[in-house]
N, C-alpha and C positions, 0 to 999 in steps of 0.2 A: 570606480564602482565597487570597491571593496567594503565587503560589511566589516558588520564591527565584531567578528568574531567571539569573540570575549563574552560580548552582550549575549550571543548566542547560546553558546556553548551554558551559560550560567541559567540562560531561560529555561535551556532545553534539561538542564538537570531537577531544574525545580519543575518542571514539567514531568520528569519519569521519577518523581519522588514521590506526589501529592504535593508536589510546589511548596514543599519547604524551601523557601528561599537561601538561599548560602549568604553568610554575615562574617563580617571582618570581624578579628580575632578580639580586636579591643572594643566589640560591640555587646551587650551582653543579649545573649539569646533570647526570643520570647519565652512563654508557656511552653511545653511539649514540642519542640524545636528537635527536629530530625535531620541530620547529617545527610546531603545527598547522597545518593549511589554515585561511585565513580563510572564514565561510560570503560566498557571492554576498552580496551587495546586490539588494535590491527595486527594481526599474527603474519603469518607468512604470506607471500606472494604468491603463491601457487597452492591451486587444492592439495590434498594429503591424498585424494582417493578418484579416479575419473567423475566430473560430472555430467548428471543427468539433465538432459534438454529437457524430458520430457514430465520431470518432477519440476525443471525452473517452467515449464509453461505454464504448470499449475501456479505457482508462485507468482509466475507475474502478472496472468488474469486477477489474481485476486490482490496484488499493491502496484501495481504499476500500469494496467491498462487505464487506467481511470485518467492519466495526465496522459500517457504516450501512446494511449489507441493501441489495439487489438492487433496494429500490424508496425508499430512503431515508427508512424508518420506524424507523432505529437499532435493528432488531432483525438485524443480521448477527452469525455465530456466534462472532465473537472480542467480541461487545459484554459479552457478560453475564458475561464477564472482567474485565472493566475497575468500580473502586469508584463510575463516577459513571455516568448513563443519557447516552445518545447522542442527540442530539439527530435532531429528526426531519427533515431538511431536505428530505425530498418531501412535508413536509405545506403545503397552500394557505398556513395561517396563518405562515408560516417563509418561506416562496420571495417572498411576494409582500412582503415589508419589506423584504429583502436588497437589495443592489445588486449586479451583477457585479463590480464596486472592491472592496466589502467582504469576497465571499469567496473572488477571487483572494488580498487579502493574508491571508486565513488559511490558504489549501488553500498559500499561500509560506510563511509564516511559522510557522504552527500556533496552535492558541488550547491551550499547555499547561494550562490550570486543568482544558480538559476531555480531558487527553488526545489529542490532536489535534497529530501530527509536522510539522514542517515540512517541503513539500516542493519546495524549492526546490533542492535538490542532488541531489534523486531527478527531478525534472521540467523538461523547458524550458519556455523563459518560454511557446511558443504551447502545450505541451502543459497547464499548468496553465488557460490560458484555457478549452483544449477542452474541458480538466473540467469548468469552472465551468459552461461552455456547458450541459451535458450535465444538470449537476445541477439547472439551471435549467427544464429540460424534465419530472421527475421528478412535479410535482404539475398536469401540464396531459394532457390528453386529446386526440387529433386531433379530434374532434368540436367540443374548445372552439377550439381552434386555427382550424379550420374556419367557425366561427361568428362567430370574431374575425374572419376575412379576410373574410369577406360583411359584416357590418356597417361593417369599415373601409374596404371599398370604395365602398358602397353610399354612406357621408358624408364620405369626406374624400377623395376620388379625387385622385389626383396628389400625395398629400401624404407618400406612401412616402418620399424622398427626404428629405426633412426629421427622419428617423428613423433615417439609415443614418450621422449619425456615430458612429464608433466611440468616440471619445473624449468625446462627452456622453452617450453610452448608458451605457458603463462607469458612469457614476456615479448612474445612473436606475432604482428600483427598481421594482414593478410597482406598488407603491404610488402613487407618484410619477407613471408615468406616465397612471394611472386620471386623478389630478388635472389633469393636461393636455389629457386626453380629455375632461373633464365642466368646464373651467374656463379651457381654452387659456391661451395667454401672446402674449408679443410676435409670433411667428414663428407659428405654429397657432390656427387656430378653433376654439371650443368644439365640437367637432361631436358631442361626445355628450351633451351635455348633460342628452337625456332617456333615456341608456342608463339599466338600471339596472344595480348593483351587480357583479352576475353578467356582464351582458353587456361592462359597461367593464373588468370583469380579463378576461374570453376577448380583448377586444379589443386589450388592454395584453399577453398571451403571446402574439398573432400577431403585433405591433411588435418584441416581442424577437427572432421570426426573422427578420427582417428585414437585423440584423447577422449572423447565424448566415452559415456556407457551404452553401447550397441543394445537399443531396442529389439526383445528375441520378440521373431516375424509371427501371427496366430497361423496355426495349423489347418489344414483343409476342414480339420473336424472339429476345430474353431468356431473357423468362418461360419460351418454349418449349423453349429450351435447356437449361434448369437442370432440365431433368425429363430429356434427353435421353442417350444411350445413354453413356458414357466408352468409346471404340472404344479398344482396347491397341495399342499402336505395334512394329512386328515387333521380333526381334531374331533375328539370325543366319540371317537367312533364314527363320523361322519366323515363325507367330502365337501367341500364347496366348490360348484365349478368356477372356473374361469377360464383367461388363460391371456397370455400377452400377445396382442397380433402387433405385426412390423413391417415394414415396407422392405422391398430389397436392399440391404445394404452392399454399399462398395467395401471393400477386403475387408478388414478386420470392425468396422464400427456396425453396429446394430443402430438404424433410423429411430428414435422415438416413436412407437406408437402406443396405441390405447394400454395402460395400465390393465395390470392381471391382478385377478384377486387369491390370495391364499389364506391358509389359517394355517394356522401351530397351537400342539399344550407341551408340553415336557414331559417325557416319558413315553409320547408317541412315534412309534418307530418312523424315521425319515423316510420317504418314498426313494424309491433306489431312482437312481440320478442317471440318465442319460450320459452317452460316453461325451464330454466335453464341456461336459457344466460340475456344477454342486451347489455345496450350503452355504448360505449364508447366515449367521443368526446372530441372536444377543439377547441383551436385558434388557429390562425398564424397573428403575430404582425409584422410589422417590427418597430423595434426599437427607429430607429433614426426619423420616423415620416413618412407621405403616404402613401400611397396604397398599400396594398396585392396585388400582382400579383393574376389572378386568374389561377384556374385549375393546382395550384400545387401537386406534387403526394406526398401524405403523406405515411408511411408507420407504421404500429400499430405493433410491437414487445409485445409479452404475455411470461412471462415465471415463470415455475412450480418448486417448489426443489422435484426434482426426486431422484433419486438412481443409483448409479452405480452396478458396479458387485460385487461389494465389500461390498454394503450395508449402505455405507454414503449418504450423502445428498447433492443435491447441485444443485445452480439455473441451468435451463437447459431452452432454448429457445422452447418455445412448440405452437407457433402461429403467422406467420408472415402474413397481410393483408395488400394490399395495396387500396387506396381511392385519388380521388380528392379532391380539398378544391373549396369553393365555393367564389362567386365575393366577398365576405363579408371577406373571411380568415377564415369561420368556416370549420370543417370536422367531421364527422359521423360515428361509424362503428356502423350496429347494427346485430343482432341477433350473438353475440358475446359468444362464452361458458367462463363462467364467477364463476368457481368452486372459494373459501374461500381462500386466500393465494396469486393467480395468479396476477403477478405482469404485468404492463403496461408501455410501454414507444411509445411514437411517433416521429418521425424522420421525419423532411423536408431537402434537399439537393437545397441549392439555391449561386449561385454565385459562385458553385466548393466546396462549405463548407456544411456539416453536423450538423445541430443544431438539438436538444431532448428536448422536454418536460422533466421536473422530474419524476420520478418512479410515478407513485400511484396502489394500493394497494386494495384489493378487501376483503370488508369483509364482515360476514356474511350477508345473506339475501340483496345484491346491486345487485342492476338490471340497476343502471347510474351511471358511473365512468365520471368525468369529470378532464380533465388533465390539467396541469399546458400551461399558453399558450406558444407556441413555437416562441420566437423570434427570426427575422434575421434580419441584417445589408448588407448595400451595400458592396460589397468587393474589394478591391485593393493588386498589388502585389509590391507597390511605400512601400517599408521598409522604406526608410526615413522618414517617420511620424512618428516614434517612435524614442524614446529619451534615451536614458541610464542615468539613476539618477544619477546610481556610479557604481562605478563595483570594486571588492575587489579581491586580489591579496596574496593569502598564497603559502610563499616557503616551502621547506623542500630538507634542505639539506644531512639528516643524512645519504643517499646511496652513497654508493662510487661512485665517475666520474659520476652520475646523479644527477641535483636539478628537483624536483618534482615541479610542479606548477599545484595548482586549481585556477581560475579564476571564480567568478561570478557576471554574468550580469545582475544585474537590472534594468527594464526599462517600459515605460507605452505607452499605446496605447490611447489618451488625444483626439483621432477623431471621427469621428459618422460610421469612416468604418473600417470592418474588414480588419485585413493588414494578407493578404496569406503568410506564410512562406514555400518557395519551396525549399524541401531538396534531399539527392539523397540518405540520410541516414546514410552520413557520414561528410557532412558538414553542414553548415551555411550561408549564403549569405551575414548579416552582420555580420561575426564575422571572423575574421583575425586571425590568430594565429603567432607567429613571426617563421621567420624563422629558419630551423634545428629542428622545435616543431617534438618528435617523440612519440609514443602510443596516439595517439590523442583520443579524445571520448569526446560527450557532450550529457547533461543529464538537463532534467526542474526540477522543485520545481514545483509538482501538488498536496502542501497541502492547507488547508482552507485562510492559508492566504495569499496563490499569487492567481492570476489570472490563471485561465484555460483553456490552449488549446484545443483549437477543432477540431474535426479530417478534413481535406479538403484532397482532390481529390491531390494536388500536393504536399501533407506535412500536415502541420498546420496551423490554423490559429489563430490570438491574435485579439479576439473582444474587442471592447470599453472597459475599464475597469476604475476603481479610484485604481485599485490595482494594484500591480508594478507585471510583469512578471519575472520571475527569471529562468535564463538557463546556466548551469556549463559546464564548459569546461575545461578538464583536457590536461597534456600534458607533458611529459620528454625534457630535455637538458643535454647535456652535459655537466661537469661540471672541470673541471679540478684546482681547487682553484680559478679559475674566468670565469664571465660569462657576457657575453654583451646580454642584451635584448633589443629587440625593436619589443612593441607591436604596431602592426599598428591600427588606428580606421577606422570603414566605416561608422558608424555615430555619430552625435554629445554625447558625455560624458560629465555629469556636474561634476563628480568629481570619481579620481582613486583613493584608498588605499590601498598599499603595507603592508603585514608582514612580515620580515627581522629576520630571527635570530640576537641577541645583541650578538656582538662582530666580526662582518662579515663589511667590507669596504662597501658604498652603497652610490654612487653617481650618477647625471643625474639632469641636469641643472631645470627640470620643477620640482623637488621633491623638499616641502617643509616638514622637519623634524617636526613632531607631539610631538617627545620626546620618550621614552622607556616606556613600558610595562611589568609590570614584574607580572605573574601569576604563583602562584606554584611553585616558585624559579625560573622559566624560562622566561626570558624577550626576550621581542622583540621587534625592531624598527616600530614605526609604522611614515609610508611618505606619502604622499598626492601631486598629481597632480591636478590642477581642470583647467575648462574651455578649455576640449581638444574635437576638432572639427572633422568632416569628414574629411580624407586626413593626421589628423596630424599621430604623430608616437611617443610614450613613450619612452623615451631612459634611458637606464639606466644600469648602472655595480655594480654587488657585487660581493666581493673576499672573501679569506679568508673561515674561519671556526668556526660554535662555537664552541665553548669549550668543550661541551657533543660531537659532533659529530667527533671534531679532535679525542679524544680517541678512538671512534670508529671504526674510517673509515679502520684504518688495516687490521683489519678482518671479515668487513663484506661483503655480497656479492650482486650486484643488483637485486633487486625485483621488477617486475613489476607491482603494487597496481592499475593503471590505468585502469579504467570501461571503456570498448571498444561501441563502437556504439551509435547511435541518440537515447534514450529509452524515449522522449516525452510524457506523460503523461501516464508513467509506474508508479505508487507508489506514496506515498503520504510519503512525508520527508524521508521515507529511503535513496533516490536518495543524498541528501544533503550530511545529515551523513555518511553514506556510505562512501563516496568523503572524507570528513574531515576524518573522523574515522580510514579509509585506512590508511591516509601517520602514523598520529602517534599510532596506532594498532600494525603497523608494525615493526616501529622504536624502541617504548618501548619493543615488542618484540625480537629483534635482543640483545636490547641492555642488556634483563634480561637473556638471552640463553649465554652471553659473562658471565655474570658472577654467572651463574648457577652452585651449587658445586655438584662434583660427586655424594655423598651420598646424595641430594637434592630427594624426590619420584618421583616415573616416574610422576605420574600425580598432579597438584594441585588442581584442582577442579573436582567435578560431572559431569560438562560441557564437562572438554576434556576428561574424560573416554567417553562418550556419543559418544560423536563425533570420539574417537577412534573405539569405537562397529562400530558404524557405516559404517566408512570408512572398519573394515573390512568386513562387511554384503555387502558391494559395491563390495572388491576382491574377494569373494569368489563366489557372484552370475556370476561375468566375467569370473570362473574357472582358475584366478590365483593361491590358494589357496586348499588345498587339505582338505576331509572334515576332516580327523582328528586332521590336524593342527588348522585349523577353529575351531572346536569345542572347543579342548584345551585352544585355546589363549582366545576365545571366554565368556567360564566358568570363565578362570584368570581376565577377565577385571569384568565380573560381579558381582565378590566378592570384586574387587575393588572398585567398583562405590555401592557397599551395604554399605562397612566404610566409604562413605563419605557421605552418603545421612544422 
């Protein structure tokens, strides 16, 4: 089941490029032919500095619950997408084998067989740690936490310390640590010797906090705060009343309720602030040059990592206020409850588009948070102002009577206006697909290095950028040993590159031959069209079959790998991979299952017992499955997945 790396690795650079394609040395480069970025290098195994759970919560709400669910039971809603099951990594039997080493180098590198992006260009080195942190909290409960800390206090008193290096932690699973608990080493006493089971893993999650960065607890006059009134800040010599009403909150989070109104101008003295709140403030720019509109309504979003019912953690929106901006562009919130931790963001909605401030972050003892300013651009829904660099072109033909085609479109928005993209959720406005396209679905690149859509009232929208926007569009054909495409353009393309399986017919009067490709024993044509305008139309036939895929095609059966719907700045590089990963995931799968020998183990890795368990913990909660069958098979897989760990 091994991908083909290589292929990977080369997609995924032309993907955080603008998909300049990388070309052997004795090829001569197209037009304006740009050198990929080399991916970072994996640094050390262990953080530089404690990390924070409660910044990777944030982090992983926003890249990772989308596959592995809110609670890391791999039922998030982009999971039942994807051809393989998602592992469960908030379950006990997952968290406590792992080491922090092992799935920082995955949440850096990704483990493609399962789908899983690297995100080492989407995250910093401490922001990947926080995840890890984070994720690592997922299958524990304050209660067991709680119960570790009494017991570990109770027998090893003094011995915290012996636990806080970062750099043998890193490599210390909870597994591992159990055994140090109930069997000491050179450095630690046995001191639990006669824990049992249960209590030496609560006692092995409360050692894990140990490294973590200690959440400071809100203060009585906090707690008392975050329920308290949001007093509006004058403007122009006026008040406007309001005021935020809240339901009772549990300790430190403030409930969501009805939005309070304030105003601000600059120059107006702040209202003196209650003891446990403050200010919040910022700007509003517009961009390309001019005047703030005035008496824009800004909106101040506050949010707390609360708890579920389950006892995890996770950001939860716990203060929404709304304010005018003043003639200047400035805006005010003040007597603001402003507990340790509580995170800020501000939202202006102009021209149909939604533009934010950056997060900032409330630490101890701030009484004036000051935000990142919010800038806007004028906006238009004229697409045409955008330009497609290139836009690359991978087949896959290995399903029977179907060739696969991902399509990605690189392109830049080089104006001072934002260009609206009005969708319906399942198209595109400029992007044609040829005809008889069937599973159709298109998906952005929203990592660090494309440019960022932003949410607008009709769709999306692609503000000014120097960075090329990237948006995938998948799609099946028919395939019958030949296939006539023609992709139509609706705006100007500076250049197309096709990848052809080698030894497939590939003709079409605008295709100029690059030469052959050969990675990992497998070559491919790579052609190029350039200087195709709005109106024209790519024409083009390949017949024929390669040579891995003619053996194949016999017995295999179509799959449908194609990611359905508009998912716009869902994920950060998954979306790419994903896409690429699909066609040959599936393909090298098909083609290892063909010659899989009887006596071959039912399972070959940790992964798909996992993912077995799992899938059956799914039939038997549906009451397909009966419990004593459940159970049985249940036991059979776990001694399984025991000899391979």
């Amino acid at each position: 089941m091994k991908l083909r790396l290589p292929i990977l690795i080369l997609l995924l650079a032309m993907a955080l490029t603008a998909c300049n394609f990388s070309l052997s040395e004795d090829i001569t480069p197209p037009p304006n032919y740009v050198s990929p970025t080399p991916m970072p290098t994996l640094g050390a195994l262990y953080p530089s500095t404690a990390p924070d759970p409660q910044n990777g919560a944030l982090i992983y709400s926003q890249y990772c619950a989308a596959c592995h669910g809110n609670k890391g039971l791999g039922d998030g809603p982009q999971s039942m997408q994807l051809p393989v099951t998602v592992p469960g990594i908030g379950l006990a039997d997952v968290a406590q084998s792992a080491s922090p080493a092992q799935w920082y180098e995955i949440v850096s590198e990704g483990n493609l067989d399962r789908f899983m992006p690297p995100f080492i260009g989407a995250l910093s080195d401490q922001e990947r740690w926080d995840v890890v942190a984070y994720v690592m909290t997922l299958h524990t409960t304050p209660d067991q936490i709680a119960q570790g800390k009494s017991l570990f206090d109770a027998n090893c008193a003094g011995c915290a310390g012996k636990f806080s290096d970062l750099q043998q932690m890193a490599k210390l699973s909870e597994a591992d640590l159990v055994g140090i608990i109930k069997n000491g080493n050179s450095n630690i006493p046995a001191f639990g010797k006669n824990f049992t089971d249960a209590q030496a893993f609560d006692v092995a999650a409360y050692i894990r906090t140990l490294t973590f960065v200690v959440a400071a607890q809100p203060t009585a006059t906090e707690v008392a705060a975050s329920v308290s009134t949001a007093t509006p800040a004058p403007a122009s010599g006026t008040q406007e009343a309001g005021a935020a009403t809240a339901e009772t909150p549990s300790a430190a989070n403030q409930t969501p309720g009805t939005p309070a109104a304030a105003t601000s101008a600059q120059g107006t003295p702040a209202a003196t602030n209650i003891a446990g709140t403050g200010t919040v403030s910022g700007t509003i720019q517009m961009a390309s040059g001019g005047n703030v509109p005035a008496n824009l309504a800004v909106t101040l979003h506050g949010y707390d990592h609360g708890q579920d019912t389950s006892g995890t953690t996770s950001p939860q929106e716990v203060l929404t206020l709304n304010a005018t901006s003043a003639s200047d562009g400035t805006f005010r919130f003040d007597n603001v409850a402003m507990p340790t931790n509580r995170i800020f963001m501000a939202e202006v909605s102009y021209g149909g588009i939604k533009y934010q401030s950056t997060f900032g972050t409330v630490t101890a003892g701030t009484t004036n948070l000051t935000l990142t300013p919010v800038k806007l651009y004028e906006s238009t829904t004229d697409f045409n102002t955008l330009k497609f660099d290139q836009i690359h072109f991978y087949t896959d033909f290995s399903t029977q009577g179907t060739v696969q085609v991902l399509e990605i479109y690189a392109f830049t928005n080089s104006t001072n206006k934002a260009v609206i993209i009005s969708t319906d959720g399942s198209t595109i406005p400029f992007i044609k697909l040829p005809d008889g396209a069937q599973n159709t679905g298109y998906q952005a690149d929203q990592s660090q290095n494309s440019a960022q859509f932003v949410a607008a009232d009709q769709g999306v929208a692609a503000i000014p950028s120097d960075k090329p926007y990237s948006i995938i569009a998948f799609f099946n054909l028919p395939y019958n040993n030949q296939v006539e495409i023609k992709q139509p353009f609706v705006i100007n393309a500076a250049s197309a590159v096709l990848l052809i399986p080698d030894g497939m017919k590939v003709s079409g009067p605008q295709l100029t031959n690059l030469g052959v490709q050969s990675i990992q024993n497998v070559n491919y044509q790579e052609l190029q069209a350039s200087n195709l305008n709005a109106g024209d139309t790519l024409d083009f036939t390949v017949s024929g079959q390669p040579p891995s895929a003619a053996s194949a095609a016999a017995t295999t059966t179509t799959t449908d790998t194609t990611t359905q719907g508009l998912l716009v700045g869902a994920g950060a590089l998954g979306i790419v991979l994903i896409a690429i990963g699909g066609f040959l995931f599936i393909r090298d799968r098909r083609r290892a299952d063909e010659d899989e020998d009887e006596e071959e183990p039912e399972f070959e890795s940790s992964d798909e017992v996992l993912d077995a368990i799992i899938a059956l913990d799914d039939l038997h909660r549906a009451g397909k499955i009966a419990d004593e069958a459940y159970n049985q098979r249940r036991n059979e897989l776990k001694e399984l997945l025991k000899g391979k760990m």
